[in-house]
C-alpha positions as CSV (number, residue, x, y, z in Angstrom):
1,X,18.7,-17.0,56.3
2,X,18.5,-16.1,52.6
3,X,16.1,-15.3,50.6
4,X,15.1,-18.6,48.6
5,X,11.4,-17.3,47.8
6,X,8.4,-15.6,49.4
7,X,8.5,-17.9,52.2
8,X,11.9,-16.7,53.6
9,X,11.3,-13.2,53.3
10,X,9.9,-13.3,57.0
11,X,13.4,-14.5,58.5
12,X,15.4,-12.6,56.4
13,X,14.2,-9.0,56.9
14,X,13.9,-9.9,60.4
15,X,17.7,-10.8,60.4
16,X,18.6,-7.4,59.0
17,X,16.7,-5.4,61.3
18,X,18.6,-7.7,63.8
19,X,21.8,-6.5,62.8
20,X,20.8,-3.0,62.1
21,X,19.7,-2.2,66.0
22,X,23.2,-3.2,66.7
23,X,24.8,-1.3,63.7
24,X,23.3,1.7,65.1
25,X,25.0,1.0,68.8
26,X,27.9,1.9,67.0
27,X,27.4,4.6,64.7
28,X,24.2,6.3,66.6
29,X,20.6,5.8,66.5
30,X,19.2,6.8,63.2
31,X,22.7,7.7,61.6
32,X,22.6,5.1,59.4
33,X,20.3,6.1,56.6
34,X,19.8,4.5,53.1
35,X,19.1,5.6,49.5
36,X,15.9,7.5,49.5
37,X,16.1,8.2,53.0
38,X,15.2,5.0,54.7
39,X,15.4,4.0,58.2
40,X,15.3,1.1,60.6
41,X,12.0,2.0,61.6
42,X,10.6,2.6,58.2
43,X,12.0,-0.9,57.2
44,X,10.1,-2.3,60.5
45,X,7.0,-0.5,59.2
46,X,7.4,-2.3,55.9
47,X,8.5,-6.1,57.6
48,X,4.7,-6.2,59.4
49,X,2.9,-4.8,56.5
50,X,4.1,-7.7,54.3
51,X,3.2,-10.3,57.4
52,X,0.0,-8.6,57.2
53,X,0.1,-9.2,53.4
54,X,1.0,-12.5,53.7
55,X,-1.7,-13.4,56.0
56,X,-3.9,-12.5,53.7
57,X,-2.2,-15.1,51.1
58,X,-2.9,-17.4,53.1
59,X,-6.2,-16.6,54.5
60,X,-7.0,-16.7,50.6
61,X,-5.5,-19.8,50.0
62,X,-7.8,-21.4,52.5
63,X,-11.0,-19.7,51.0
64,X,-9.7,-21.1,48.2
65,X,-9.8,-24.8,49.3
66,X,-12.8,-24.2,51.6
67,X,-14.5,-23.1,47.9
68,X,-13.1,-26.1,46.3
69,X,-14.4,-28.4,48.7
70,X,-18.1,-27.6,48.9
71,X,-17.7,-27.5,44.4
72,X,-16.5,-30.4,44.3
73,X,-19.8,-32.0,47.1
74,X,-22.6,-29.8,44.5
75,X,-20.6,-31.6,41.3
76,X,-20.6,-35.3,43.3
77,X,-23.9,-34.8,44.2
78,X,-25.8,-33.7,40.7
79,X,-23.6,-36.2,38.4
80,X,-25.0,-38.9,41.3
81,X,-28.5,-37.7,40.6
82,X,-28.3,-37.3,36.3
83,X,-26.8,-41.0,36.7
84,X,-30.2,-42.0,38.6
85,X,-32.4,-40.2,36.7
86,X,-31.0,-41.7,33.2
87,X,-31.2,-45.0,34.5
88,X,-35.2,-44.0,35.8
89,X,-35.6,-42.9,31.9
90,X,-34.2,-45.7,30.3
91,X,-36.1,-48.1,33.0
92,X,-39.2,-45.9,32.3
93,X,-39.2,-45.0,28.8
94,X,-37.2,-48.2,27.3
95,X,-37.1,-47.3,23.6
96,X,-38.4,-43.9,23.2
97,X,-37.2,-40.8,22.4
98,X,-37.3,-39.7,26.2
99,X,-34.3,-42.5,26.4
100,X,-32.7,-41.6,23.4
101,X,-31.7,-38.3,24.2
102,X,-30.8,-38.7,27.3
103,X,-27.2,-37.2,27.8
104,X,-24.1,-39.3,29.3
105,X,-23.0,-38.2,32.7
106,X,-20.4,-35.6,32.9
107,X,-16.4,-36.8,33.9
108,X,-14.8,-35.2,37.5
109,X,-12.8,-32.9,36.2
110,X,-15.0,-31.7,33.2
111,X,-15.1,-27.8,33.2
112,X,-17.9,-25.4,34.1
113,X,-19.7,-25.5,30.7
114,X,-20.0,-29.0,30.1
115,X,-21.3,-29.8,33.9
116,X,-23.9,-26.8,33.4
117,X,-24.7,-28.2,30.0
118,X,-25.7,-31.4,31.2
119,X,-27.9,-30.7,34.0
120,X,-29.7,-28.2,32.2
121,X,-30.2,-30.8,29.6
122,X,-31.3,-33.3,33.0
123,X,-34.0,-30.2,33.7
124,X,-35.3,-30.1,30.4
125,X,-35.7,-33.5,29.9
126,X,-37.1,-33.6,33.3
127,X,-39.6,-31.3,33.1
128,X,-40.9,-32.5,29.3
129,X,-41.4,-35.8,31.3
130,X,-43.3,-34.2,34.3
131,X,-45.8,-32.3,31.5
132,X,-46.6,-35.7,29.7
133,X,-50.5,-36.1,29.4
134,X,-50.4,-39.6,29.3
135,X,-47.2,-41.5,30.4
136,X,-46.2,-45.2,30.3
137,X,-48.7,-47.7,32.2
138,X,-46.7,-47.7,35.6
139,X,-45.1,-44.8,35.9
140,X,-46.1,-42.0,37.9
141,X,-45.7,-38.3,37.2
142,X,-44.2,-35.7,38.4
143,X,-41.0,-38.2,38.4
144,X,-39.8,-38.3,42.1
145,X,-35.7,-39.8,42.3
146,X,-34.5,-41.7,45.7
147,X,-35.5,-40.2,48.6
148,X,-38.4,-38.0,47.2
149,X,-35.9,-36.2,45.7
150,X,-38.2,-33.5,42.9
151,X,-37.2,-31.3,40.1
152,X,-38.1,-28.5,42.3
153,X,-34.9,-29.5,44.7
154,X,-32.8,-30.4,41.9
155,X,-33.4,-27.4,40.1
156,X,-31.9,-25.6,43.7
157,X,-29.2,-27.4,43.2
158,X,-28.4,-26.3,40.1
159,X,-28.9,-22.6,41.7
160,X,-26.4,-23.7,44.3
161,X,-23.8,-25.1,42.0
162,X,-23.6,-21.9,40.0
163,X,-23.2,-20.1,43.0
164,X,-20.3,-22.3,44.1
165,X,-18.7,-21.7,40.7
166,X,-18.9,-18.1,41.5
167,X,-17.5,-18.6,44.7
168,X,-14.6,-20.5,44.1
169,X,-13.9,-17.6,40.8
170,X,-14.2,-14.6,43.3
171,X,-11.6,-16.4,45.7
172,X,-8.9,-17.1,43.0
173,X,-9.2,-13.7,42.1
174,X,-8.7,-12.3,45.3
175,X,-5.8,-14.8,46.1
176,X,-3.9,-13.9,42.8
177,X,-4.9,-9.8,43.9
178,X,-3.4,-11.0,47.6
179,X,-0.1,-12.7,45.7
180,X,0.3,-9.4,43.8
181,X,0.2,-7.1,46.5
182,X,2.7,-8.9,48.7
183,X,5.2,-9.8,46.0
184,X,5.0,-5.8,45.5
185,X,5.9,-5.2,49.1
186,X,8.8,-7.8,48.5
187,X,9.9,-5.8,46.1
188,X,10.2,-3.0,47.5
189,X,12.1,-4.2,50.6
190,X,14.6,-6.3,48.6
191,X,16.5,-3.3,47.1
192,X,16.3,-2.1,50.5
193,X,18.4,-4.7,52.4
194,X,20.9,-5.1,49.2
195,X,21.2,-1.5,49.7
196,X,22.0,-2.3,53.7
197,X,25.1,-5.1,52.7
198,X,27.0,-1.8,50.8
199,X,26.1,0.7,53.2
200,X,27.3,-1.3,56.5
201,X,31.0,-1.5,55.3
202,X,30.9,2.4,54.8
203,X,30.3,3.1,57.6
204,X,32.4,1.1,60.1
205,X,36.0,0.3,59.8
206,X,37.8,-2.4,58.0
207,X,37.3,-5.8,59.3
208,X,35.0,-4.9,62.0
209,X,32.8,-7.3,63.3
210,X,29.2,-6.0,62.3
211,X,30.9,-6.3,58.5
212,X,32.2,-9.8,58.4
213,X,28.6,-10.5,60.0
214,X,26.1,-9.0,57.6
215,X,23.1,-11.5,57.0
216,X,23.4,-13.3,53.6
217,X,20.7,-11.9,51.0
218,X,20.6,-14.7,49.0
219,X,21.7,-18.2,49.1
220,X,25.4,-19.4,48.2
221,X,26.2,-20.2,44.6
222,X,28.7,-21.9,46.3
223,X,28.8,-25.7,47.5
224,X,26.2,-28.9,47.3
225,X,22.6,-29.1,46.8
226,X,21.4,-31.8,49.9
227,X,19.4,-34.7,49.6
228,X,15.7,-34.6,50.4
229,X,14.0,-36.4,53.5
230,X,11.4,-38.4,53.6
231,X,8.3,-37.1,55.2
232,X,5.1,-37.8,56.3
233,X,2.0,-36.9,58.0
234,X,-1.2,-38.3,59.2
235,X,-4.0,-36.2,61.4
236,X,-4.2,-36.7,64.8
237,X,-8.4,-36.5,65.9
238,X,-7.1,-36.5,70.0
239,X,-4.8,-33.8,69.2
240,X,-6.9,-32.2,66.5
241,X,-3.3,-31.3,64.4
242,X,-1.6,-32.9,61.8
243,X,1.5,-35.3,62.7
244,X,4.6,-34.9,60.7
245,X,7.5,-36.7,61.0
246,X,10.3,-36.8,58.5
247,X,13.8,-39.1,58.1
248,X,17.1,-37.6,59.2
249,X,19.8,-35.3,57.1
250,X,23.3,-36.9,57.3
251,X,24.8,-33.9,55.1
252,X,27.5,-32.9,57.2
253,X,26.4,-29.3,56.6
254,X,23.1,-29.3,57.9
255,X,21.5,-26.1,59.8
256,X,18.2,-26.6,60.0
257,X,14.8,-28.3,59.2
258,X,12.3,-26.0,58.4
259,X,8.6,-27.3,57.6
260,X,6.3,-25.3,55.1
261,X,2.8,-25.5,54.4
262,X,0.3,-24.8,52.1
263,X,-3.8,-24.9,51.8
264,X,-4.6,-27.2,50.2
265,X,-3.8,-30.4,48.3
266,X,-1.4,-28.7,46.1
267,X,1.8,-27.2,46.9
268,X,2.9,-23.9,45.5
269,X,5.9,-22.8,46.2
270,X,4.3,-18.8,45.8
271,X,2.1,-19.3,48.6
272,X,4.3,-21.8,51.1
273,X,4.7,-20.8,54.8
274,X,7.5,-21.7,57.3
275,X,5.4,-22.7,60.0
276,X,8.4,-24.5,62.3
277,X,12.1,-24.5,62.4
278,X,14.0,-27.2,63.9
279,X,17.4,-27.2,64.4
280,X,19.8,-29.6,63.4
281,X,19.8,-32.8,66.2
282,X,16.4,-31.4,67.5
283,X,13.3,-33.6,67.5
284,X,12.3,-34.8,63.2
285,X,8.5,-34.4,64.6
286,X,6.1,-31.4,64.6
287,X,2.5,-30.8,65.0
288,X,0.5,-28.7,63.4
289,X,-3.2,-27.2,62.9
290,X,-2.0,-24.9,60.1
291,X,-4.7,-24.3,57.6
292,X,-6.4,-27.2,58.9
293,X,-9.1,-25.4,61.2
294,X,-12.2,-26.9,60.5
295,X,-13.6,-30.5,59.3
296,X,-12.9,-31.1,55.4
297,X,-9.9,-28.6,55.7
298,X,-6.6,-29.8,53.6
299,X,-2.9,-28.7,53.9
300,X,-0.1,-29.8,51.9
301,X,3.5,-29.7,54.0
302,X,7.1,-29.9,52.7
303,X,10.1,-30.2,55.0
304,X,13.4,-28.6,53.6
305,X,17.3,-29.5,54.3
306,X,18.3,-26.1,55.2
307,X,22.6,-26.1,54.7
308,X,24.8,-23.6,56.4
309,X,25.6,-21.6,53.3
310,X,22.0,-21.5,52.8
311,X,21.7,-24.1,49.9
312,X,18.0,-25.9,50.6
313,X,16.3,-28.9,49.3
314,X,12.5,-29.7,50.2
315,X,11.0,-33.3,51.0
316,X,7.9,-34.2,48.2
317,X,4.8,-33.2,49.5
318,X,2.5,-34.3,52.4
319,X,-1.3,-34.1,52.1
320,X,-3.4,-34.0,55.4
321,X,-6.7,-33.9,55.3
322,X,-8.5,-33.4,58.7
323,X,-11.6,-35.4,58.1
324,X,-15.6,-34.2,58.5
């Protein structure tokens, strides 16, 4: 198939190798030889290092999410505690300056700085309140929130949630270093297999079969764009996969179905996976644990209208999340 994006780069180079084996039936093991001297076998070399590169995408991309998730539970649970504790201040210390500086609970979605800023604000406030000589008539020092919850633990929090910002930063970086390093080794087998469609037809005769056969390198600028399916997916907890089903192509030019993923609950294109390829009339259903090995794990599929000429078109996207 052509190459549309990283994604089809695995099919592709596979189809040239394809072709190559039987090039060289004709004209001779190893006597077909590119610009700077490259062979089958080197090209071979090159197609698993870049499935070794992207596995590593991927394997980032789910660090990535894995990160996210246990973020996003430290921010959840602190902003649940600074809204406790500020209603304990105002109920506590109604109309003092305890209660008048307290600061507003941070928004999902704030950045790092502002989320820090307030619960070191919550900690300072916090302990000021625990070092009062005399407090309130009714109210009991060192302040204790629900559960017996102290400023000791909540100050481990804190500790915990800078860590998870530091955890979720070293996993971006090493996913964009991951990106980087396959799209290099996509770019050096691209020129490669353009350089295979003009060696093949100088090297056999005029109209020979292996010629008029040559995998395409990229899609046809040629023909119709086809209409999306409809998709959708649900997990399965007998099955422990994810359950996508999608409507059916009528495009009279149909090839094949082929359904990507992603971790997590964004798709990006740059880091999509072909994870099944279903051929036109075959079954519009596929399960799938991709990305989705352990509890809390999220994937984000698409499934593409693949045409003959290699024109594609991908479904919107399908979050799964497999619960825990």
């Amino acid at each position: 198939m052509p190459i549309s994006g990283p994604s089809t780069y695995p099919a592709t180079v596979r189809e040239f190798i394809e072709h190559w084996g039987e090039v060289e039936e004709v004209v001779g093991a190893g006597n077909l030889m590119l610009p700077e001297g490259t062979t089958l076998p080197q090209l071979e070399n090159w197609r698993d290092l870049l499935d070794d590169l992207r596995d590593e995408v991927t394997d980032a991309g789910v660090d990535r999410t894995v990160a996210r998730e246990d973020l996003n539970s430290s921010i959840l649970s602190l902003r649940a505690r600074l809204i406790e504790f500020n209603a304990r201040v105002r109920s506590d210390f109604a109309g003092k300056a305890f209660a008048r500086s307290l600061n507003e609970a941070f928004a999902i979605g704030d950045g790092e700085a502002g989320v820090r800023q307030s619960l070191r604000a919550m900690e300072r406030l916090w302990t000021k309140i625990n070092a009062m000589a005399s407090p309130p008539v009714g109210v009991t020092l060192p302040m204790t929130l629900l559960g017996g919850y102290t400023l000791a633990g909540f100050e481990m929090a804190r500790e915990a949630l800078r860590s998870d910002y530091g955890a979720l930063s070293a996993v971006e970086v090493d996913l964009r270093v991951a990106r980087e390093e396959r799209n290099d080794m996509q770019d050096i087998i691209y020129p490669v297999l353009k350089a295979y469609r003009m060696k093949v037809p100088a090297s056999l005769p005029a109209g020979h079969a292996l010629i008029d056969s040559l995998p395409a390198l990229t899609p046809s600028t040629e023909g119709h764009t086809p209409d999306a399916v409809t998709a959708s997916g649900v997990w399965n907890a007998g099955t422990g996969k994810a359950d996508l089903t999608w409507t059916e192509s009528t495009d009279s030019m149909l090839a094949e179905y082929q359904v990507r993923g992603v971790p997590g609950e964004v798709y990006d294109s740059d880091d999509e996976v072909v994870i099944a390829t279903v051929p036109a009339g075959g079954a519009r259903a596929f399960a799938t644990d991709f990305a989705l090995g352990s509890p809390g794990a999220v994937a984000t599929f698409k499934v593409f209208v693949v045409l003959t000429m290699g024109r594609e078109r991908g479904s919107d996207a399908v979050v799964v999340l497999r619960p825990g």
